[in-house]
C-alpha positions in Angstrom: 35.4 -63.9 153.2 33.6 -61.9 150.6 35.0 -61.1 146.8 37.1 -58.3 147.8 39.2 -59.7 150.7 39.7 -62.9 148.7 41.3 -60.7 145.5 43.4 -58.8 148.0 44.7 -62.3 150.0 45.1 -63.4 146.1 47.1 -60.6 145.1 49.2 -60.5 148.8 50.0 -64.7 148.3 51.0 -63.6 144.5 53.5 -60.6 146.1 54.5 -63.5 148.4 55.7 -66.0 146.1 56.8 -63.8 143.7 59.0 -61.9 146.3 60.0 -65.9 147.4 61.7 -66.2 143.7 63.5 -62.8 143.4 65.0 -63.7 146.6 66.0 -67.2 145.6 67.2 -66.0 141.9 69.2 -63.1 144.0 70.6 -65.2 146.8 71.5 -68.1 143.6 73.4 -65.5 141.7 75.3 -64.2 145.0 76.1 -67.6 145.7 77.2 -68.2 142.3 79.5 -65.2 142.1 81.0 -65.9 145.8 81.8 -69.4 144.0 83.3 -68.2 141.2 85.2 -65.0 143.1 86.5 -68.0 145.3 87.5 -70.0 142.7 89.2 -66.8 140.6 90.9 -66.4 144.1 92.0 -69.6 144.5 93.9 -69.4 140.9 95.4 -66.4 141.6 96.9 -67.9 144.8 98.0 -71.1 143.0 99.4 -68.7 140.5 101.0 -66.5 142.9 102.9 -69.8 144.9 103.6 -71.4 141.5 105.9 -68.4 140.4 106.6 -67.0 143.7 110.8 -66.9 144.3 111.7 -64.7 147.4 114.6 -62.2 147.0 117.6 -63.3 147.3 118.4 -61.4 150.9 120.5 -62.9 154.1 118.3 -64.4 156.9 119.2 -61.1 159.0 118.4 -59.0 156.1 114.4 -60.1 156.0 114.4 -59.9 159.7 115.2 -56.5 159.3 112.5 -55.7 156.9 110.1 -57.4 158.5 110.8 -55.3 161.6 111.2 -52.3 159.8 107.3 -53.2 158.7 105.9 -54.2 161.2 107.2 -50.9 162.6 104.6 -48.9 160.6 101.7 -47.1 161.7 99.5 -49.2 159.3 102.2 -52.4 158.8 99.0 -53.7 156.3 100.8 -50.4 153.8 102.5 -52.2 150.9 104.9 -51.1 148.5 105.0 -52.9 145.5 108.0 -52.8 142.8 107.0 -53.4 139.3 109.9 -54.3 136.8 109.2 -55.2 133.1 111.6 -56.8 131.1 113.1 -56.1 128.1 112.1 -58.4 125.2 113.6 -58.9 121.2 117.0 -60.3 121.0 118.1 -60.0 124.9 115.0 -61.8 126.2 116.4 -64.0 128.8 120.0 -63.5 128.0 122.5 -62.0 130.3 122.1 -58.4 128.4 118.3 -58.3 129.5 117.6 -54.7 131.1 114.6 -53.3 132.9 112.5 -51.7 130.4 110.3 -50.1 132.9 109.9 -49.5 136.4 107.0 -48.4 138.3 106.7 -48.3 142.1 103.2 -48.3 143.6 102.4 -47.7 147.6 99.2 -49.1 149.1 97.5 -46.9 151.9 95.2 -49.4 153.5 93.1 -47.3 155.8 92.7 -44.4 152.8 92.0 -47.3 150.3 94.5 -44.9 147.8 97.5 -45.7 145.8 100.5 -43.6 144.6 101.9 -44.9 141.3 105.3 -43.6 140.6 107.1 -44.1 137.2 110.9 -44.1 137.1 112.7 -43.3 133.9 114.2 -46.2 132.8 117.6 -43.6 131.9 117.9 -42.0 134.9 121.3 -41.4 136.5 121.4 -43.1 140.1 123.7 -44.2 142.4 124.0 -47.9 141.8 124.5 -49.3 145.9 127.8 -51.0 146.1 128.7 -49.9 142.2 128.6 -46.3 140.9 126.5 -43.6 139.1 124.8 -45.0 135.7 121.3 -45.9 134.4 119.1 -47.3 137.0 118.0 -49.9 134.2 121.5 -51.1 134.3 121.1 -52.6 137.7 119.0 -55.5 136.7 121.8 -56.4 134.2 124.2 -58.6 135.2 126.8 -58.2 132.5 127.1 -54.9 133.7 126.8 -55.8 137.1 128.1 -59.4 138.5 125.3 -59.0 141.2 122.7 -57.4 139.0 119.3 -58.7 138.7 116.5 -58.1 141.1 117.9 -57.9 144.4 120.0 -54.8 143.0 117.2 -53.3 141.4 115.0 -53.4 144.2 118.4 -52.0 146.4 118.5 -49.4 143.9 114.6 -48.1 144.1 114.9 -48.1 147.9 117.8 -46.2 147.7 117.0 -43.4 145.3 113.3 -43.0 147.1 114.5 -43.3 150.7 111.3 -46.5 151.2 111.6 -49.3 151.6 110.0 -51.6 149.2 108.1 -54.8 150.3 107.7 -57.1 146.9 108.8 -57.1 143.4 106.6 -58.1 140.6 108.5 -58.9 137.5 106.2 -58.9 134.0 107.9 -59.8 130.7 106.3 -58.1 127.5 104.4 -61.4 126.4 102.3 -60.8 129.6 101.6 -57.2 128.7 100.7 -58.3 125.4 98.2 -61.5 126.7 96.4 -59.5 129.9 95.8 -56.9 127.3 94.6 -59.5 124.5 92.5 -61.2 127.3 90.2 -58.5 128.0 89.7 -58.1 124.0 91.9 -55.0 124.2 91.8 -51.2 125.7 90.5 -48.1 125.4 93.0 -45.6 124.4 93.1 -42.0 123.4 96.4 -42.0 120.9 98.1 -38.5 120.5 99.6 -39.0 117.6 100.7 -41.0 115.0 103.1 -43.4 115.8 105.1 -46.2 113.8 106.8 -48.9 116.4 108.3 -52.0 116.7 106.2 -55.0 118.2 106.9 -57.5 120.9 109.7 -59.0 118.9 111.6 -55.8 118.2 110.1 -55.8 114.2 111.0 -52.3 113.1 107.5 -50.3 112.3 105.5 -53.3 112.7 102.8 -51.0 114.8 101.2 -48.8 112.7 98.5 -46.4 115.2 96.7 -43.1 113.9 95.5 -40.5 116.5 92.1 -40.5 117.8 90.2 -42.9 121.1 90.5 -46.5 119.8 90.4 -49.9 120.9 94.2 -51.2 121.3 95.2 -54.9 120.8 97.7 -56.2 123.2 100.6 -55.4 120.4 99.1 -51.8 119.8 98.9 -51.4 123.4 102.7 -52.2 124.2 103.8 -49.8 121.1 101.9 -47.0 122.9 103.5 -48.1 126.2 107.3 -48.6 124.8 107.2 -45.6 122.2 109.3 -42.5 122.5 110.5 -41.5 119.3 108.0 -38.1 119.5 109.1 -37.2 123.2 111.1 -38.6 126.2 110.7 -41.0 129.4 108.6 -38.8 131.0 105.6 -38.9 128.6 106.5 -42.9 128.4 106.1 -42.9 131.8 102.9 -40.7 131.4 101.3 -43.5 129.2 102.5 -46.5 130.7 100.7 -45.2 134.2 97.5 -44.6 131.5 97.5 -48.0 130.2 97.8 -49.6 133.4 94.9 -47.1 134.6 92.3 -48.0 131.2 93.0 -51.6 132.2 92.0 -51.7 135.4 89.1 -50.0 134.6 88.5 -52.6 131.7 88.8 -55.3 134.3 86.6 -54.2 136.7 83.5 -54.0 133.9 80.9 -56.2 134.6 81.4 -57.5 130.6 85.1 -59.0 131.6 84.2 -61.1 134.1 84.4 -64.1 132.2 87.9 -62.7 131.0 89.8 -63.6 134.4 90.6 -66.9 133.8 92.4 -66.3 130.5 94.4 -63.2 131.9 95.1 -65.1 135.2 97.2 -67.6 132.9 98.8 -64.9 130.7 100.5 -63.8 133.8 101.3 -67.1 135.4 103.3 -67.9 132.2 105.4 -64.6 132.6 105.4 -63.1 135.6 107.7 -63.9 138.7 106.7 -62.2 142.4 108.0 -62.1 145.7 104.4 -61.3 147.2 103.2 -64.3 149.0 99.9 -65.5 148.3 98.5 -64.8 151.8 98.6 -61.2 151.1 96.3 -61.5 148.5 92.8 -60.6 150.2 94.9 -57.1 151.0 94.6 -56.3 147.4 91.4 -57.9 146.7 89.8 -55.5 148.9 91.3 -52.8 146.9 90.0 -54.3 143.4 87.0 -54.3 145.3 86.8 -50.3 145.2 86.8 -50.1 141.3 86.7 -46.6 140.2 86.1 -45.2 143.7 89.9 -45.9 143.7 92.3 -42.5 144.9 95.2 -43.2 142.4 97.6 -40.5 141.8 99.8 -40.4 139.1 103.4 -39.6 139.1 106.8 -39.5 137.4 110.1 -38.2 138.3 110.7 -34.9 136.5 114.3 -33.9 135.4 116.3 -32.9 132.5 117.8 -34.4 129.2 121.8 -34.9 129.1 123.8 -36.2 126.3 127.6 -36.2 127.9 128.9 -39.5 127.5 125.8 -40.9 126.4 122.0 -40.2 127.0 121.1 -39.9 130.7 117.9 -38.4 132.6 119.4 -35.9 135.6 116.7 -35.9 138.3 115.5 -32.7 139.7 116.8 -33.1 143.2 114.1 -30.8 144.5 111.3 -32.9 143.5 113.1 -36.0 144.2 112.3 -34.8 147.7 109.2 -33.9 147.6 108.4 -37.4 145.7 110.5 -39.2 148.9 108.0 -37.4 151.6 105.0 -38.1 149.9 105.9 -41.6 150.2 106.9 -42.2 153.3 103.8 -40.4 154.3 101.4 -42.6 152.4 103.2 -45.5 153.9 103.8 -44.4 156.8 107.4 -44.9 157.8 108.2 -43.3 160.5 112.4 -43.3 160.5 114.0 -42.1 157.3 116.6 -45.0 156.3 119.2 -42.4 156.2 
């Protein structure tokens, strides 16, 4: 073999081995992420059966549901109820309200999601009761049955869906998840002087402008609405929840999971069994190629007999049709 061809076989065996370790160093850190996306899963899941407690509904009641599911075009479609709880001085007393609710709907095959806010003062029909705030139904001194069977009743009631889990969040996990990924990315409107967690009057000082909020910051942005009404609440709660995602998915929070995996164990109760959990995996999985559309439920100010938010029928509808569509019921409960 002369100079030439030896350099070249030199140069090709080099190539070789070097090409050997990439492909070991690559297939070691795909290993090594499978392990620790297993292991992230597998804490979520214990997390998820730890605090899991099934609403309270008669054996023919789930039946129903489940048929009414399965029933579907897509029964993997998944509506999700979010309810956070009041904190302060009715934390876990039997005056605790529903601070905020937010209804998301899972399209499987379109990988989208629909995330509807509902002001916390609008005036609903209360099933079995009468016409108040719908974050009175969660409150059982106003109602004997109130809690989260009635506020789940409530939602399906008012959107004409039906609504598959419920995942209950106190302020403390806000605060933590929010804390755990070293805060969020927020653009702040305007200046705004709030209570924190435990209901310290202008505690929260922020100034306008795109800053980094800390988990209290963060919840003043999300609670305050001393400058306009629900609506724009709504606006920013949906924003927050958006940034955070988007914080989570970064390649630099990875390492974050495991201390925002316990912030919600320690306050969060869910009807969503943990088998259901590759579902929404797969949809984490998107990152920002997620299809999320934003929505609230537009209406009017009223002040007779006390402050309530009068829906606009009209788009009440429209918000009902869109989804049913995205989840694709096919019989309208009514």
């Amino acid at each position: 073999m002369n100079r030439t061809k030896m350099r070249v076989e030199r140069k090709r065996q080099k190539r070789k081995r070097w090409g050997k370790w990439v492909g070991i160093t690559i297939l070691l850190f795909l290993l090594a992420g499978t392990a620790y996306g297993l292991s992230l899963y597998q804490q979520v899941k214990s997390t998820i059966d730890r605090q899991n407690e099934a609403l309270d509904f008669s054996e023919e009641e789930r039946e129903n549901r489940a048929r009414e599911r399965a029933s579907r075009i897509n029964p993997e479609n998944t509506s999700i109820l979010f309810i956070g709880v009041d904190g302060g001085e009715n934390r876990g007393t039997s005056n605790t309200r529903s601070d905020a609710l937010m209804v998301a709907t899972f399209n499987e095959k379109e990988k989208s999601i629909k995330l509807l806010s509902i002001p916390r003062d609008s005036l609903v029909d209360i099933p079995g009761h009468y016409r108040t705030k719908i974050n009175s139904a969660y409150n059982p001194a106003t109602f004997p049955n109130g809690g989260r069977e009635l506020t789940v009743r409530t939602v399906e009631e008012l959107l004409h869906i039906p609504i598959d889990h419920y995942v209950e969040m106190n302020f403390d996990a806000f605060v933590d998840i929010v804390n755990a990924f070293d805060g969020v990315e927020i653009d702040v409107p305007f200046a705004m002087s709030e209570q924190n967690s435990l209901d310290e009057a202008n505690a929260i000082q922020l100034q306008p402008g795109l800053q980094e909020l800390n988990g209290e910051e963060a919840l003043a942005f999300a609670r305050s609405r001393k400058m306009d009404n629900d609506i724009e609440r709504g606006k920013r709660q949906q924003e927050l929840i958006v940034a955070l995602i988007d914080k989570a998915l970064s390649f630099g929070s990875i390492t974050k999971y495991n201390e925002a995996i316990d912030a919600v164990g320690n306050n969060m109760t869910t009807s969503m069994p943990s088998d259901e959990l590759s579902s929404y995996f797969s949809y984490a999985l998107r990152g920002t190629s997620l299809d999320i559309e934003r929505m609230t439920l537009k209406g009017t100010d009223s002040w007779e007999g006390g402050y309530y938010w009068i829906l606009d029928e009209t788009y009440l509808a429209e918000v009902q049709t869109k989804l049913r569509n995205h989840l694709g019921v096919t019989a309208d409960p009514d």
